[in-house]
N, C-alpha and C positions, 0 to 999 in steps of 0.2 A: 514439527519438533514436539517431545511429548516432553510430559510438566516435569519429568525427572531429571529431563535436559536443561527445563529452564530455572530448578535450585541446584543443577551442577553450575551454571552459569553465575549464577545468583553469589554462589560461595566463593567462584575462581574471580569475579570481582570486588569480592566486598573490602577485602584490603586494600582497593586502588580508592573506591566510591568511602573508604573511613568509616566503613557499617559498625555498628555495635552490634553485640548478636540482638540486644530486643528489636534493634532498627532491620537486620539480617531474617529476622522472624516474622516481623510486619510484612515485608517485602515479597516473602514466598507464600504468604498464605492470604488465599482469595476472602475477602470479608463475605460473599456469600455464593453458592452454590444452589442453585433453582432448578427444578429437575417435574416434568411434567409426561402425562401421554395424551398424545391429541390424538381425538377420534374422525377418523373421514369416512364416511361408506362403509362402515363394520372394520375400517382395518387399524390396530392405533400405530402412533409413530414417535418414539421416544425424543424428547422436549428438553432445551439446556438454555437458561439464561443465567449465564457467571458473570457474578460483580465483583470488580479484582479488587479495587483500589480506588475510593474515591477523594484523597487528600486534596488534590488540586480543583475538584468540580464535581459537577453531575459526571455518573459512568457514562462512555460514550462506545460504540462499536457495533460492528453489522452483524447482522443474520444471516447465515446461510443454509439452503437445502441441500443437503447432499449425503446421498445414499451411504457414506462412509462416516461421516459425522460422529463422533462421541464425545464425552464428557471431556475427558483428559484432553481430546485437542481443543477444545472449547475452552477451559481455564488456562491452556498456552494461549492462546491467543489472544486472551481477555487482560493477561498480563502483557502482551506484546504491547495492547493497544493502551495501555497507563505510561509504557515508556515512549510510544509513538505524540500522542497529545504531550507528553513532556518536553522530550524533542522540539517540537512544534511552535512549543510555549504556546500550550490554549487552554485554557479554564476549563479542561473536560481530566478525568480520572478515563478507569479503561474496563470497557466490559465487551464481552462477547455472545451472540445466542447463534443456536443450532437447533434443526431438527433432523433427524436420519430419513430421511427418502430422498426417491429417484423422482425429482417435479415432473419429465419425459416423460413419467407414467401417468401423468395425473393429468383427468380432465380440467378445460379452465378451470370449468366451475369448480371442481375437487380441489385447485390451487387457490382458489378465492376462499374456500371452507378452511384450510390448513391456514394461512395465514391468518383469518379472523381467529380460529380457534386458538391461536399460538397468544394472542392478544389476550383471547378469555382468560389463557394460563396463567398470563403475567403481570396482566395491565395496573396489580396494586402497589407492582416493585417500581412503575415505569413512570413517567414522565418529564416535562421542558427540564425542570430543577432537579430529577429524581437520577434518571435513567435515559436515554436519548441513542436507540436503535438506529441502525441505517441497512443500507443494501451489501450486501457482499457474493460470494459465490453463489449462483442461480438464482440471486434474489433478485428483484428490479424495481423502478419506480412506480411502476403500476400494484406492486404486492404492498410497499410504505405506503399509495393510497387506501387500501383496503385496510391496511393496520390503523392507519389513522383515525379513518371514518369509523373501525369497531372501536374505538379506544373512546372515541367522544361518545360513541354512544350509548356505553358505560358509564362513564364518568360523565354524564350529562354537560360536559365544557368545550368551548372551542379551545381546540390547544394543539396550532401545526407546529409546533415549535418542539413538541413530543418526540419528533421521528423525522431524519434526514435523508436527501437522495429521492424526494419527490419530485412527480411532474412539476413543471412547472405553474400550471393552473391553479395546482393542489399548495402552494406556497415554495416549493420548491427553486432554486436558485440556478441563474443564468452560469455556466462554464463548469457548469458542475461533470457534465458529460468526457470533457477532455482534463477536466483538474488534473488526475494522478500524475499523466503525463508532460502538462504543462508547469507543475511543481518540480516534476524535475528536468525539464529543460533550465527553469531558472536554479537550478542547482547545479547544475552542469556546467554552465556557462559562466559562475563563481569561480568553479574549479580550474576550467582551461584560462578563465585569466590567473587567479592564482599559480597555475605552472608557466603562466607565460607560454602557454600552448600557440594560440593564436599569430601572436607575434613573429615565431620561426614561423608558422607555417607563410603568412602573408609576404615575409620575407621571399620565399618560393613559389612567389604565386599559385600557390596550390590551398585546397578547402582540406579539412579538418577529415578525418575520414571514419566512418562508424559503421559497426554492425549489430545489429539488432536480432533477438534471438526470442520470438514469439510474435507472432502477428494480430494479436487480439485488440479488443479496444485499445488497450493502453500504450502495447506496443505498437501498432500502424499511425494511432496518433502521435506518437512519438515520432515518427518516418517523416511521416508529415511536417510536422513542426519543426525538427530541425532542417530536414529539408528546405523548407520555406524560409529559414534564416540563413544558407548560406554552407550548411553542412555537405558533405559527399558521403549519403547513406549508399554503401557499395556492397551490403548485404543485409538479407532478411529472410526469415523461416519461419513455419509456422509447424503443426505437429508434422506432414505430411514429408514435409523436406526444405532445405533453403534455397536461395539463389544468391549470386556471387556476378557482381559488374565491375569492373576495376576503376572503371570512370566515375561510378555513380549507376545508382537505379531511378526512373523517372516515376517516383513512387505513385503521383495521380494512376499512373498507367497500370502502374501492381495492386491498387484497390481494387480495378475497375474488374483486371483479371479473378481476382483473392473474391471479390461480390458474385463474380459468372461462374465460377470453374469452379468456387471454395478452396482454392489454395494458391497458393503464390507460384509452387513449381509450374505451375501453366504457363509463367512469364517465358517466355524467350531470352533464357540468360545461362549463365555457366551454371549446373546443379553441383549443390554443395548437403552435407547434413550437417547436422545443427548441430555437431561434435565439432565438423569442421569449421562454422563460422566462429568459435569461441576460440579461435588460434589463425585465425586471420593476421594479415601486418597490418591493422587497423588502429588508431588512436585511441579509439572510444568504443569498448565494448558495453551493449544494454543487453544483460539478461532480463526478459519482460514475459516471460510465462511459465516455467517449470520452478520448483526448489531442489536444492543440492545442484546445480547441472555444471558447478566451477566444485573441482575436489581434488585432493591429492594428487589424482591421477591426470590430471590435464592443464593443472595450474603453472606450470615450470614451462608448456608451451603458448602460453597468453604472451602478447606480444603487443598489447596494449598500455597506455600509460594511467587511463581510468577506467574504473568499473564502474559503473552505474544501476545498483538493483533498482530496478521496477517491481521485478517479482519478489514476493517474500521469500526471505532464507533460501537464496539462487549460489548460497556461498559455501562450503562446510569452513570448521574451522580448522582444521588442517590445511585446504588451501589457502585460508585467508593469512594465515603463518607463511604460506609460500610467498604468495603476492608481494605481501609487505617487505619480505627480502629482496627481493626483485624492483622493488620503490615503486610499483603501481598502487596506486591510488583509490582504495575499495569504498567508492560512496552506498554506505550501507542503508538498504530497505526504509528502516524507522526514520530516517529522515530523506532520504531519494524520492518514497513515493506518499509524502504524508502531503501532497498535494490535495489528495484526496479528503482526507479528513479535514483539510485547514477548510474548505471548501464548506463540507459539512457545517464546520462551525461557524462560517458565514451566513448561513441559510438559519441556523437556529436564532441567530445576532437579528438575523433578514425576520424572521419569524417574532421574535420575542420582543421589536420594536415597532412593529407591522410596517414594513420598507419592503422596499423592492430596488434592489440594487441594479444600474444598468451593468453590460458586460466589460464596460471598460475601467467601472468601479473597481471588479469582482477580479480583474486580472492586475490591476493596481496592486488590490489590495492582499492578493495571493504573491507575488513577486515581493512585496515588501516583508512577509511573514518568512517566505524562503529565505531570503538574503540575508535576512538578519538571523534566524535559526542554524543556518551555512555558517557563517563569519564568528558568532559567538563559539562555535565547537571550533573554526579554523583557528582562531587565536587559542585556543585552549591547547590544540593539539602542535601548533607552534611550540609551545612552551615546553612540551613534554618529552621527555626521555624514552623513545626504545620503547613507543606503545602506539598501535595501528591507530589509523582514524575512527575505527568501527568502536574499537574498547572506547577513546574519548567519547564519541556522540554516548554510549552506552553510560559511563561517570557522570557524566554532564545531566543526562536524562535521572539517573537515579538521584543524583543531591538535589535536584529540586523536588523529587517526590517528596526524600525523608525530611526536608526542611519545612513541608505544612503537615507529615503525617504530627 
């Protein structure tokens, strides 16, 4: 989404969210704009850390490499991530950093020099109270411990509590691996009791039935996870193509395949493409790796009762106008998959008190942040007249920003 997208958005709700325009003004413009070039091997690589918004907290939000990266998608997304920690309800504001290259190109070591250098750029806007980076798109926890270790040794401090999404040795926090995913299983499972989903279905002895639409971390652990509670994941794809089982797919079995062969179509199963599993007679549709991929043009044939983004902006908003007439259910992104960040903001919690939380703390205390950030937008969106669930999570996230700006 580019940033002309996100003050078109910004205006088509400030009437619901009761913006004034200096509140409307605040809201669409990033308090800072960080713009650097890192030098690797003679070649440089243009550098972004945007602070959107910090009313509620320290800025919070990942870094990503990737060759396509610029400025404009980096302050959308830095704004996404103010209304994400809102959502969330977590003492973080929202920021974003980028740098433009292809990591595939680059030697370890050339990746160990890009990320310290990225540090050198920035590390005086950065840290626990200030600024608080994590992993995102081709970033990993081995890159936040290199950011880390350059950051202290700058700033002469220990301080893991800086930078999220570490190993774990490095201070980094237990279930952080599967968060996104397991944030929104307990999201999920608010909503099918909310529709009283479950209940018909138990009535028919029959499991709930889902298709999942990307195979990546977040989405196979998602396969997984429902699976293991009881779900009938009966389709799943990844970019190559999907598979389709009417009974259920025996996901252990589609890992082991998806680990050998790199993709899922090796399974032994009906092949399907990943246009087709979004119009399955499925219950529970998860897009969990492209954006746009539910649009005008395919949303009239979803035949689902909920959506679940995993993947960011997996919706346009022309289909989400569809959906919503149709009474499906669009659990929107900023709160589906802030599993991830709530996680995050345990590890900083875990860091900033020097603890070490076990996993069964960590998934406690992720389900309790869900359910209640679930519940507070569901009663909200009860009340409400002839407006999606995505707009409420969207109102809800925006008044609590303008009530500390």
């Amino acid at each position: 989404m580019s940033f002309n997208q996100v003050t078109t958005f910004l205006k088509k709700i400030a009437p619901l969210a009761e913006l004034s325009k200096e509140q409307l003004q605040k809201l669409q413009t990033p308090d800072r704009v960080l713009a650097s070039h890192l030098t690797v091997s003679g070649k440089k690589y243009p550098a972004w850390r945007v602070q959107f918004n910090n009313a509620r907290g320290p800025y919070k939000g990942g870094i990503r490499f990737h060759p396509e990266v610029n400025e404009d998608e980096v302050t959308s997304l830095a704004f996404w991530m103010s209304i994400k920690t809102a959502v969330a309800d977590l003492p973080f504001g929202g920021g974003k950093g980028g740098v433009q290259v292809d990591p595939k190109k680059l030697s370890a070591k050339e990746l160990e020099e890009l990320s310290r250098a990225y540090i050198r750029a920035f590390y005086q806007h950065l840290g626990p109270d200030t600024d608080v980076p994590a992993p995102d798109v081709y970033t990993t926890p081995e890159i936040m411990a290199w950011m880390l270790d350059e950051y202290e040794k700058l700033t002469h401090t220990k301080a893991p509590a800086m930078i999220t999404g570490k190993p774990i040795e490095k201070g980094g926090s237990l279930v952080r691996d599967i968060a996104t995913a397991l944030g929104g299983v307990y999201i999920l499972e608010e909503a099918v009791n909310k529709l009283n989903l479950s209940e018909k279905k138990v009535a028919l002895k029959v499991a709930l039935k889902v298709a999942i639409q990307g195979f990546g971390n977040a989405g196979r652990t998602m396969a997984r996870l429902l699976h293991e509670r009881g779900y009938s994941v009966v389709a799943v794809s990844d970019s190559q193509g999907g598979i389709f089982a009417e009974k259920g797919l025996p996901i252990e079995e589609v890992e082991k395949i998806k680990d050998e062969k790199g993709s899922v179509i090796f399974f032994p199963a009906k092949k399907i493409t990943n246009e087709e599993l979004l119009t399955l007679p499925v219950d529970i549709i998860i897009p969990a790796a492209l954006s746009e991929v539910i649009t005008k043009d395919n949303a009239a044939y979803i035949k689902a009762k909920i959506v679940l983004e995993l993947a960011n902006g997996p919706t346009t908003p022309e289909a989400d106008e569809i959906l919503y007439k149709k009474n499906i259910l669009v659990l929107p992104d900023v709160l589906a998959n802030a599993g991830g960040v709530s996680v995050s903001y345990f590890e900083w919690l875990q860091n900033k008190k020097n603890e070490h939380w076990s996993a069964e703390k960590v998934n406690e205390e992720l389900q309790k942040k869900m359910v209640k950030a679930f519940n507070l937008i569901w009663n909200e969106y009860e009340k409400s007249k002839n407006i999606n669930f995505r707009t409420v999570t969207y109102v809800q996230a925006i008044k609590k920003i303008v009530r500390e700006i």
